[in-house]
N, C-alpha and C positions, 0 to 999 in steps of 0.2 A: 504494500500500500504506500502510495506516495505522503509527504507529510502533507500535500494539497487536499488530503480525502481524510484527515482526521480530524473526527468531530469537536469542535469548539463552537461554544454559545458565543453570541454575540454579547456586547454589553448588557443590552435588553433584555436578554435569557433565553432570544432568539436562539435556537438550534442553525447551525451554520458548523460551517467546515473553511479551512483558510482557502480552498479554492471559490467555494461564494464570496468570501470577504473582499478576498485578494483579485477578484473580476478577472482571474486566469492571468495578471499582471505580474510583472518585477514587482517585488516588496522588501520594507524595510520594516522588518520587526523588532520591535523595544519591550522589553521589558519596562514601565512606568509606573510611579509613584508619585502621588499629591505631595506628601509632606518631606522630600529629599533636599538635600543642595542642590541637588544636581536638575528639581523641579522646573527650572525655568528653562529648559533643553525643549520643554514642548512646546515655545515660541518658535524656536528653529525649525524644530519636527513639523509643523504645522506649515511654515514657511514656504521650506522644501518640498511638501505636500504640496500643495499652491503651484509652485514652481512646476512641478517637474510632474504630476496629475495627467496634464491634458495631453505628454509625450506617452501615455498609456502605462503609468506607475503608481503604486501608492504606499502611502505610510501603514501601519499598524501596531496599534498600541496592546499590549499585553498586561493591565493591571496585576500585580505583584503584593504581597506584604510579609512577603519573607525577609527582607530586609531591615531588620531593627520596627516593623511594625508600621511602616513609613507608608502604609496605601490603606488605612484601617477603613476607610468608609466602604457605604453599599453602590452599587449599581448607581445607582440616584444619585448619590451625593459626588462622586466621581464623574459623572457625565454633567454634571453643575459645574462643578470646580474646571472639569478643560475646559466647558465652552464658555461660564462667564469671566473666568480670571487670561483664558490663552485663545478664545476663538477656537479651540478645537474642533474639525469637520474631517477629520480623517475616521476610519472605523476604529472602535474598540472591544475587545472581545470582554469577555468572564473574567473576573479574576482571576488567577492559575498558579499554579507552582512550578518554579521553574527551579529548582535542586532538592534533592531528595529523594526519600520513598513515595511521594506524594506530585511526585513531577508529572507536567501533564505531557504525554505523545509529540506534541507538540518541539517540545523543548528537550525531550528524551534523544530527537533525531539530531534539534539545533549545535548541543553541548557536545556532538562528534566531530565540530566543525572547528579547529585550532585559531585562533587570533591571531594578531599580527606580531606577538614574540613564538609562534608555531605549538601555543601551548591549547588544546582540549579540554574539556572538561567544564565543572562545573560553571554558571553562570556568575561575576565576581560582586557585583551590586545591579543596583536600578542602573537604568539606561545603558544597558549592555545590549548594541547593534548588532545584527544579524540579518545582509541581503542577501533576498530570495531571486533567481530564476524567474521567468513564467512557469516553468518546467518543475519548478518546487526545489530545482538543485541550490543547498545552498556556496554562495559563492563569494561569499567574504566576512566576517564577525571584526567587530568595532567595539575597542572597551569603552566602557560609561563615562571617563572622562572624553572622548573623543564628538566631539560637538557636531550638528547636523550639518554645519557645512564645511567642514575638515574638507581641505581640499582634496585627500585621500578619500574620502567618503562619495565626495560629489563628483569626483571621477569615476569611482564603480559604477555608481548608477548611471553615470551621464554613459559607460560604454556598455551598461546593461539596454538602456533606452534608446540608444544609439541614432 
């Protein structure tokens, strides 16, 4: 099974899978969090979204609170917080766990994908990048300090969207 055809709720609690979400596109999936330092990364994320949408790509946000607790709200109060405090309009899914026994399929495939010291494994905080393929293959992982418009970053995608 490709990681396009595993099931993930949408925000909403919508049932979806990342190939609905992802509209068969290049993606850039984040792990996010409301209450991090690293929060205001989703003005860029958003940005880039904007930018780079209509060359047939999107962002995806993956809500987290496995990190020191930093994403505690619901569905509601999360889909509040992107869109009044960042304009967020890109999709977001479920909550999810992304290390652990409790990690969801999703992120099970992602974490085989090494960053750019050549290292795998687990995800290291919020806003830990990971572009997607159309094809689901992933094809590059971005650590959480690396900002959405690293010029490394917007190069993958500019030669994913090409």
């Amino acid at each position: 099974m490709s990681i396009l055809d595993a099931p993930i709720a949408r925000l909403d609690g919508t049932p979806s899978t990342l190939r609905e979400i992802t509209g068969g596109r290049p993606a850039l999936l984040v792990n996010v969090a409301s209450r991090c330092g690293l929060t205001p990364q989703y003005a860029g994320l958003e940005r880039l979204h904007e930018e780079v949408a209509p060359q047939g790509f999107t962002v995806v946000g993956l809500p987290c609170n496995q990190f020191a607790g930093q994403e505690p709200g619901s569905a509601e109060e999360i889909e509040e917080f992107c869109s009044a405090t960042y304009g967020v309009t890109f999709p977001m899914t479920e909550k999810v766990e992304v290390n652990g026994e409790g990690r969801h399929p999703v992120y099970a495939e992602l974490v085989r994908t090494p960053d750019e010291q050549g290292e795998a494994g687990d995800v290291s905080w919020n806003f830990e990048k990971f572009l997607l393929a159309a094809d689901g293959t992933v094809v590059a992982r971005f650590g959480p300090r690396v900002e959405p418009h690293d010029p490394r970053l917007v190069d993958a995608v500019a030669a994913l969207v090409g």
